[in-house]
C-alpha positions in Angstrom: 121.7 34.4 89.1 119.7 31.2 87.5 117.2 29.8 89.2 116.6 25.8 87.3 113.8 24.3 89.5 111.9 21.7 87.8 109.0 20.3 89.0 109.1 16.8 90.1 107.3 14.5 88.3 105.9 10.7 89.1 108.3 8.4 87.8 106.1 5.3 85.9 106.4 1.9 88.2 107.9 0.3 85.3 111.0 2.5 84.6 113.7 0.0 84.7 116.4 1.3 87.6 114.7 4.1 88.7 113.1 5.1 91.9 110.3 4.3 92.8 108.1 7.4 94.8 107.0 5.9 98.0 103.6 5.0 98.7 101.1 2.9 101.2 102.2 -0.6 101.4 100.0 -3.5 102.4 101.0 -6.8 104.4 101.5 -9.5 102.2 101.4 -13.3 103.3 105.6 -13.0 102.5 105.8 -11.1 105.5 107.9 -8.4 102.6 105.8 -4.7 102.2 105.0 -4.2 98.4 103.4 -1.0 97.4 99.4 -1.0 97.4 98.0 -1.3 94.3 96.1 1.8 92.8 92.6 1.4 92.0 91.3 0.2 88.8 89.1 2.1 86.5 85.8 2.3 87.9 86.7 1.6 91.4 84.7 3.5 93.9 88.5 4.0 96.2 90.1 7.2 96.1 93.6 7.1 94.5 96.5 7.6 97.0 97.3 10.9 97.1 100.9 12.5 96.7 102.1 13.9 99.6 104.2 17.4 99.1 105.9 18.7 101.6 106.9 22.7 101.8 109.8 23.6 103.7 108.8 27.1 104.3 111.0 30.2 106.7 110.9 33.4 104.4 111.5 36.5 106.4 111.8 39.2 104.1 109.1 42.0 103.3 108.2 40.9 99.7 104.4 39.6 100.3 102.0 38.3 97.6 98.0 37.9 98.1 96.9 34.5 99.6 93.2 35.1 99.3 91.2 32.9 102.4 94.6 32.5 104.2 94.4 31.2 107.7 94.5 34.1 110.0 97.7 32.7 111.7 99.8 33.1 108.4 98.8 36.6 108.0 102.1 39.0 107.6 101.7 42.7 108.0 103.7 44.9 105.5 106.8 46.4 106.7 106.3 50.0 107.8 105.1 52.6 106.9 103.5 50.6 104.6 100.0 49.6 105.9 97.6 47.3 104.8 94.9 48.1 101.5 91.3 48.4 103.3 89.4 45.4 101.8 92.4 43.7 99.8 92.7 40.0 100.9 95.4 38.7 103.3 99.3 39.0 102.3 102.2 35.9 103.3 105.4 35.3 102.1 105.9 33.8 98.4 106.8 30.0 100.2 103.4 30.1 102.6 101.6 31.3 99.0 102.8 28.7 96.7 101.6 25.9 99.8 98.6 27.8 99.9 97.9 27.9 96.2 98.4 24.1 95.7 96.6 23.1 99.0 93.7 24.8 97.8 93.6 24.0 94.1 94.0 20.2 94.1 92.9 18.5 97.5 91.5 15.2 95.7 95.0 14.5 93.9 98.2 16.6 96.7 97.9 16.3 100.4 100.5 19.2 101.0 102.7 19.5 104.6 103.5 22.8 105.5 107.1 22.3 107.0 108.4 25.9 109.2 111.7 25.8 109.7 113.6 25.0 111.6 111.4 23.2 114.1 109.6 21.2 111.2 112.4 19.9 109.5 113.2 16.4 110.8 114.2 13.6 109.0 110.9 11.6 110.3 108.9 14.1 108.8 110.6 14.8 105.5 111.0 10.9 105.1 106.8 10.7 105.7 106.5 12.5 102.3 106.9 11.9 98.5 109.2 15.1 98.0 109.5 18.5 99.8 110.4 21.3 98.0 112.9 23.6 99.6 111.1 27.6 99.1 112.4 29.8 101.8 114.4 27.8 104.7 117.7 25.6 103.8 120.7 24.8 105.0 122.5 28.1 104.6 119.0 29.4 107.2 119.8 27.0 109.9 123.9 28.3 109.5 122.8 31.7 109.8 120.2 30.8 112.6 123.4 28.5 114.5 125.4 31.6 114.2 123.1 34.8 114.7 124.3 35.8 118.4 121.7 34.6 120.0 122.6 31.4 121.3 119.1 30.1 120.6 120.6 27.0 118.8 123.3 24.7 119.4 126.6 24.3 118.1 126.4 21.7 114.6 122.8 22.7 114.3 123.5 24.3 110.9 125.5 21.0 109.4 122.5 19.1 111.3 120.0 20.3 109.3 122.1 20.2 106.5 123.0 16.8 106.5 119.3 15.9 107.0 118.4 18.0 104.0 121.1 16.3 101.7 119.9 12.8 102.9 118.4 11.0 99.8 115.8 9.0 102.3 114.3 12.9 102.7 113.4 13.2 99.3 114.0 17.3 99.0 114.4 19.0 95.7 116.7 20.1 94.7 118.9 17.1 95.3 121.4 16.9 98.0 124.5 17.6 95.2 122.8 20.7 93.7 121.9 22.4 97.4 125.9 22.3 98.4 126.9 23.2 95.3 125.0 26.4 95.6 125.2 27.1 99.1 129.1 27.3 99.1 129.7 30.0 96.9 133.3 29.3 96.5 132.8 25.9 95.3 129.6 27.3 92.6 132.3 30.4 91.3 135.1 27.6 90.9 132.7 24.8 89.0 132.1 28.2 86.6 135.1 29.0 85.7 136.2 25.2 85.3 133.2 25.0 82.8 134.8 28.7 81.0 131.9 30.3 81.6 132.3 34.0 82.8 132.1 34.7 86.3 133.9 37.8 88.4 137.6 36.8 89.3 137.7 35.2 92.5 140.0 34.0 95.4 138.7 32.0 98.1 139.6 31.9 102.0 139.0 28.9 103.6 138.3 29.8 107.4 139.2 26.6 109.0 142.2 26.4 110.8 143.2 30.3 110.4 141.9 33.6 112.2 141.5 37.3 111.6 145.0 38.2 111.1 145.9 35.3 107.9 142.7 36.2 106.1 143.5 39.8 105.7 146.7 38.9 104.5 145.6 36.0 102.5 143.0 38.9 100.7 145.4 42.1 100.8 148.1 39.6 99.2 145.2 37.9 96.5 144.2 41.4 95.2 147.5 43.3 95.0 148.8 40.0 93.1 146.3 40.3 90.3 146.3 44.2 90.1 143.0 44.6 91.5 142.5 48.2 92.9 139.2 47.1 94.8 137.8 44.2 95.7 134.8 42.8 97.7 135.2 40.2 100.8 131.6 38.4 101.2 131.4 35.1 103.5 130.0 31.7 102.4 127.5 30.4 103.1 125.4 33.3 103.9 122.4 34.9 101.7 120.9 38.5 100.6 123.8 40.9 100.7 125.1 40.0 104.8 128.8 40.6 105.5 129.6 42.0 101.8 131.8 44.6 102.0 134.4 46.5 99.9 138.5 47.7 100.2 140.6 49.5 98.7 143.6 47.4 98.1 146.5 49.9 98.2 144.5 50.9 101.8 144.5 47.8 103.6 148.5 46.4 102.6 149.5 49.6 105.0 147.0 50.0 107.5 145.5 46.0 107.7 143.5 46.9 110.6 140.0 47.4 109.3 140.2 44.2 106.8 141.8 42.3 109.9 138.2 43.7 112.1 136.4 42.2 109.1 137.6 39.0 109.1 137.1 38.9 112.7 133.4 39.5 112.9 132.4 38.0 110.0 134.0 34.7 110.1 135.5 34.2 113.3 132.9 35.5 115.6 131.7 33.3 116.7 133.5 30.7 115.5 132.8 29.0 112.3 130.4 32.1 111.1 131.8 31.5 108.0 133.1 28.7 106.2 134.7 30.4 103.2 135.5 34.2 103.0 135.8 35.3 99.1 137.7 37.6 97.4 136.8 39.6 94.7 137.8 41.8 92.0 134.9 44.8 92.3 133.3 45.1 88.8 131.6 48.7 89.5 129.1 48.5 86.7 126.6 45.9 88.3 125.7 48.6 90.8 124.1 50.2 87.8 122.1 47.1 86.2 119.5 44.9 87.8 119.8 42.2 88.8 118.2 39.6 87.2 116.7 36.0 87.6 116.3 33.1 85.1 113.7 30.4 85.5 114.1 27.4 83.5 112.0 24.0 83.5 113.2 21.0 82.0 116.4 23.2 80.4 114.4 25.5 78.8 114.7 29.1 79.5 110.7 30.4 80.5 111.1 33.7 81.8 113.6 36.0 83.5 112.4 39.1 86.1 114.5 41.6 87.4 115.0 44.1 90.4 113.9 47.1 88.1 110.8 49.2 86.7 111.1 50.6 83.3 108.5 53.1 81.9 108.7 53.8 78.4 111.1 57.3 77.4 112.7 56.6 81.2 115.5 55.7 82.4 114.8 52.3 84.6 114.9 52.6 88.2 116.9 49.9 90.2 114.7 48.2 93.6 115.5 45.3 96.1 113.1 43.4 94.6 111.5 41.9 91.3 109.9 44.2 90.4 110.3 43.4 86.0 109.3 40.3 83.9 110.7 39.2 80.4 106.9 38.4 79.1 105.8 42.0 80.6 108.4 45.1 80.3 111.8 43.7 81.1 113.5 44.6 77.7 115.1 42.2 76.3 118.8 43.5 75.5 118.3 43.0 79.6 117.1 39.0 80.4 118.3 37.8 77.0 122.0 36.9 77.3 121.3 36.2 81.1 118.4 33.6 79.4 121.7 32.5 77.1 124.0 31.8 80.2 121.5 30.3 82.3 121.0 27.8 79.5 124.8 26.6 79.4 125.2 26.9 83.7 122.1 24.0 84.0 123.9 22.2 81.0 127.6 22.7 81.8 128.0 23.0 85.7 125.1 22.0 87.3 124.5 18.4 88.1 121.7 16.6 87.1 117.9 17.4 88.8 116.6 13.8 89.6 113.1 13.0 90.4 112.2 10.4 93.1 
C-alpha cells in the first residue's frame, strides 16, 4: 500500500498558467473582483489567512492523544479497554491532525472541521483554499448509501463523489488521483499496464448482470488461469468488507455459495458494488505485515507497518501500525515496499497538483 500525500503548498501570484489559491477580493471601480492585495512590510493589517479545510469521519478504534480537546470530540477506547486515569483526551487520527494545526498556527491557518457526510457541500468546500480528505471520501458516502439502513438516498454515494472530484472544491488529492484509488479494479489494471507487480487479477463489472453471471464469470476466470484459490473482494469498499475466499475446484460443481456471495455483496441492495474482483490467493501475505509508504514530494520518508518486533522474536502481526522504518521496523521489511512506492507515484499515479 503507498500512501503519496503531499502537502499543498501556496502557489507564487506570478507563476505563469498556474492557479491561483483563492483569496478576499475587493470592489474595484471596473465593477471586475481582483484579489486583495496583502499587506506591505510594516503594515499594522493582519495577513489573510489560509483557510484549510478537514474532511474528517474516521470510525475505527485506533485513537491518538489530542491534549485540550473539546469535550464533544472526545472518543472512548473500544472495550475492554478503558481510559488511563489522568492521560489527556483520545480522537481519531483526522480530528488530531485538525486539532494539531488549529492549535499550533492560529495567526497564519484558519482550519474548518468538515464531518462527513453532513459537512461536505460544495458551498462549503468551495469557501476554502484546500481541504484535505483524512477519514471520509467518496468510497464512505458509497458505503453509507448502501449500509441497510436506508438513512441516505439512492445516488448519495456518486453525489458526494462528484462534489469531491469537482476542481471548484479544491480537495487534495485531486479529483483524478481519488477515482483512481477508490476503484480498485481500475488502480490493479494502471499497475500492471505500468509492469509493476501486483497479484493477478480479473475484474467483474456489476452493472447490467446479477448473482448468477458473476459466479460464473469468477468460477470460469480462476479455473482458466489454474488458480486453485482465489479471493472475491468488491470495489469500492475499504478495510477488509466483503473479502472472502473459494476454492475453485469447489464452486464449478456446487456454484451455490459463490452465487450467495455475489448476491449479498454486490447486488443487495443494488449497486453495493460496482466492480467484484477476482483474485489469485497469494497465502504468504497472511504471514507479513502489512505495510505503509509515505512519500512527500516523491521521496520515500518513512514506512510503518501492522507489526511489533522485539529483538531475538519472532514479529507479531496486529490490525494496526503498530512499526516505523526510523524506530524498529527492519528494514529487509519497508525497504523494497519504499523501492515500489517510488516507481507507483512516478509510473501510475497521476500528477498531485496544488491550487
Amino acid at each position: 500500500m503507498c500512501d503519496s500525500t503531499a502537502p499543498p503548498r501556496r502557489r507564487n501570484s506570478m507563476d505563469d498558467g498556474a492557479p491561483r489559491r483563492r483569496s478576499s477580493i475587493n470592489s474595484m471601480d471596473d465593477g471586475a473582483a481582483r484579489p486583495a492585495k496583502r499587506p506591505r512590510r510594516g503594515s499594522m493589517e493582519q495577513p489573510t489567512k489560509l483557510r484549510v479545510g478537514f474532511v474528517c469521519g474516521k470510525e475505527d478504534g485506533d485513537l491518538v492523544a489530542a491534549p485540550g480537546l473539546p469535550e464533544q470530540y472526545h472518543c472512548a477506547p473500544e472495550p475492554p479497554a478503558q481510559p488511563k486515569k489522568g492521560a489527556p483526551p483520545e480522537c481519531h487520527s483526522d480530528l488530531a491532525l485538525w486539532w494539531w494545526i488549529k492549535t499550533r498556527y492560529p495567526e497564519t491557518i484558519e482550519c474548518d472541521l468538515l464531518r462527513g457526510p453532513d459537512d461536505v457541500t460544495a458551498a462549503r468546500l468551495e469557501r476554502n483554499d484546500v481541504n484535505l480528505l483524512l477519514g471520509w471520501d467518496a468510497v464512505s458516502a458509497h458505503l453509507e448509501e448502501h449500509d441497510g439502513t436506508g438513512r441516505f438516498a439512492a445516488g448519495h454515494g456518486d453525489a458526494k463523489a462528484a462534489i469531491l472530484r469537482d476542481p471548484a472544491c479544491r480537495v487534495f488529492p485531486p479529483g483524478e488521483l481519488q477515482d483512481l484509488g477508490n476503484a480498485k479494479g481500475a488502480y490493479v489494471a494502471a499497475i500492471r499496464a505500468a509492469g509493476l507487480p501486483t497479484a493477478p487479477t480479473a475484474v467483474y463489472e456489476c452493472e447490467g448482470g446479477d448473482a448468477e453471471a458473476g459466479a460464473a464469470f469468477a468460477a470460469d476466470a480462476a479455473s482458466a488461469r489454474g488458480w486453485k484459490k482465489f479471493v472475491a473482494k468488491p470495489s469500492p469498499s475499504s478495510w477488509s468488507r466483503g473479502v472472502d475466499a473459494f476454492q475453485t475446484k469447489a464452486v464449478a460443481s456446487r456454484p451455490a455459495r459463490l452465487e450467495a456471495y455475489f448476491q449479498e455483496t454486490a447486488f443487495n441492495p443494488p449497486g453495493a458494488a460496482k466492480q467484484i474482483l477476482v483474485q489469485r490467493h497469494l497465502a504468504g501475505l497472511a504471514n507479513l505485515p502489512e505495510t505503509r509508504c509515505f512519500l512527500i514530494e516523491g521521496e520515500f520518508q518513512y514506512a510503518v507497518a501492522n507489526s511489533t518486533h522485539r529483538r531475538g522474536a519472532k514479529f507479531e502481526l496486529t490490525s494496526c501500525p503498530e512499526s516505523s522504518s526510523s524506530r524498529d521496523l527492519p528494514a529487509k521489511y519497508w525497504r523494497p515496499h519504499a523501492a515500489l512506492a517510488k516507481r507507483v507515484v512516478e509510473e501510475v499515479l497521476p500528477p498531485l497538483k496544488t491550487f
